[in-house]
Backbone bond lengths (Angstrom), bond angles and torsions (degrees), N, CA, C in turn:
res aa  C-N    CA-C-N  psi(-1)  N-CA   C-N-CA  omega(-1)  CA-C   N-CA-C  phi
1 X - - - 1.444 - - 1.535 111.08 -
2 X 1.494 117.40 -53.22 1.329 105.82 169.86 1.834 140.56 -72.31
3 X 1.349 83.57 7.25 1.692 101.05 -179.92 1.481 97.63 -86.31
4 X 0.971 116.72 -44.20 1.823 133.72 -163.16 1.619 86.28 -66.51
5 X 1.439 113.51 -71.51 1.459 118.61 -171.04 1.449 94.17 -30.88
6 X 1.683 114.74 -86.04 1.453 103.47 -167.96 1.384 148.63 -43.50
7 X 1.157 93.35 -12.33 2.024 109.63 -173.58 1.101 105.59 -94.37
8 X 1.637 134.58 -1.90 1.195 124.79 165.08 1.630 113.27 -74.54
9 X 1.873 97.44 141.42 1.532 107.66 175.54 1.406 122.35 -39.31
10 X 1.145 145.93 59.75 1.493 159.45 178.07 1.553 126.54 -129.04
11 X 1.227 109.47 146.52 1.462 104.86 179.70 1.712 108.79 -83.35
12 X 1.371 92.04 159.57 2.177 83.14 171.34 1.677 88.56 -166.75
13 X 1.603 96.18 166.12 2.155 90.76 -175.10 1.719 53.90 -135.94
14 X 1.818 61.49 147.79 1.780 135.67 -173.89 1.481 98.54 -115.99
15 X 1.217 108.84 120.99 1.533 137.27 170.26 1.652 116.59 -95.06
16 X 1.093 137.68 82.84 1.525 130.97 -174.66 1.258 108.77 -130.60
17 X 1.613 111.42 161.19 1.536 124.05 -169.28 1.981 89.84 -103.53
18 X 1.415 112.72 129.37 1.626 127.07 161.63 1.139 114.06 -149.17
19 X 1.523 88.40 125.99 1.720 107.75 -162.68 1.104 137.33 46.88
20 X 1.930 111.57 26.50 1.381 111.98 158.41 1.488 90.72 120.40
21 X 1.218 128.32 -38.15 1.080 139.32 171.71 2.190 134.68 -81.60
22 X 0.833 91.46 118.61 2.106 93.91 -177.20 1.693 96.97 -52.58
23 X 1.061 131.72 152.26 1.288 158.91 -122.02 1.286 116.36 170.25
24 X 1.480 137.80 111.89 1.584 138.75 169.91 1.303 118.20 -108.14
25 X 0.919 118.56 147.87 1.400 119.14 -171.90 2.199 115.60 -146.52
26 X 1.014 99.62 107.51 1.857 87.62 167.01 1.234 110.30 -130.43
27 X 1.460 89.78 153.79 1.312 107.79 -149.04 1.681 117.88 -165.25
28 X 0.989 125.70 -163.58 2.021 137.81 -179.28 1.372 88.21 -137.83
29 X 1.330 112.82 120.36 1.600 127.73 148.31 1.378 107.96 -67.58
30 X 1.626 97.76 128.59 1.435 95.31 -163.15 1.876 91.29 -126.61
31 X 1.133 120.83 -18.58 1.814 127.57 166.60 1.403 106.73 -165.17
32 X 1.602 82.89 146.45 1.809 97.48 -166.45 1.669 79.86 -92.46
33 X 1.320 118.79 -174.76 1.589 130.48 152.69 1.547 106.68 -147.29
34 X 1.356 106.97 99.33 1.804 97.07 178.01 1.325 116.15 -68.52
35 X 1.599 122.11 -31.44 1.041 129.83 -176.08 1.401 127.19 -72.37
36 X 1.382 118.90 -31.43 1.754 130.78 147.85 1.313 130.44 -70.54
37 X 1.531 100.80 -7.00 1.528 115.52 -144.00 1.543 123.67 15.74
38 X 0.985 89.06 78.21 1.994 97.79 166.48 1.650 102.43 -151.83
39 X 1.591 94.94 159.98 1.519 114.54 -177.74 1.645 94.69 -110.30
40 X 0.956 91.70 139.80 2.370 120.63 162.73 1.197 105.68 -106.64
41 X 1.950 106.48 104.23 1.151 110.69 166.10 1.480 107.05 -121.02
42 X 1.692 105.11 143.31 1.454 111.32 169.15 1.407 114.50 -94.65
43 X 1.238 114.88 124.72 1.554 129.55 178.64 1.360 115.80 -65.08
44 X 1.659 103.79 176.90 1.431 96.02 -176.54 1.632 107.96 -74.06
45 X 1.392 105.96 -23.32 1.981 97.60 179.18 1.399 106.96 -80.14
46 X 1.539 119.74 13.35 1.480 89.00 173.22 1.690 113.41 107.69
47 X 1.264 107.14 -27.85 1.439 126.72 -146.51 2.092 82.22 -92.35
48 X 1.491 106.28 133.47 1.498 102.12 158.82 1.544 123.35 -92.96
49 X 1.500 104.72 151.74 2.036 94.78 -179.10 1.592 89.92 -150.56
50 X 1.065 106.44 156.09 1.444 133.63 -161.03 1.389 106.72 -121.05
51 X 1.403 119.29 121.13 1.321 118.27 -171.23 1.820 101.85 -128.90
52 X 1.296 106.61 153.16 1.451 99.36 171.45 1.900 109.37 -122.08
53 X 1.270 78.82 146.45 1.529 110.99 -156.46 2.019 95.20 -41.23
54 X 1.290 103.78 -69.46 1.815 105.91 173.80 1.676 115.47 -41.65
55 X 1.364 100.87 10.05 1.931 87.27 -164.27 1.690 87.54 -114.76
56 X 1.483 126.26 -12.56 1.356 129.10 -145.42 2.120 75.95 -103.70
57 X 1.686 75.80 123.90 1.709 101.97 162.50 1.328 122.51 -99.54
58 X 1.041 130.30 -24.22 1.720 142.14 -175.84 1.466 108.14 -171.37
59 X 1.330 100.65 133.02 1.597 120.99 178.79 1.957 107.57 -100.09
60 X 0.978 139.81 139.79 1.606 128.60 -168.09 1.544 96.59 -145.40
């Protein structure tokens, strides 16, 4: 259920810890990867970033 939620065409900020440091991010989930566990989100510039699932503190 919450995979479905996220993969819909919508924006949402991503809360994650990189390199010790909190990090925000919004964006369109554009592929989950269960098997790497990380999410591909495209930002508002366009730009793609790769997050992994253990690093994500709050989903919005």
């Amino acid at each position: 259920m919450i995979l479905k939620e996220l993969t819909k065409n919508r924006f949402i900020t991503i809360i994650y810890l990189q390199n010790g440091s909190l990090k925000t991010c919004k964006g369109r989930v554009y592929k989950l990867n269960c098997y790497n566990q990380t999410i591909n989100v495209i930002n508002e510039k366009q730009n793609a970033i790769s997050i992994r699932l253990s690093s994500i503190k709050e989903i919005h």
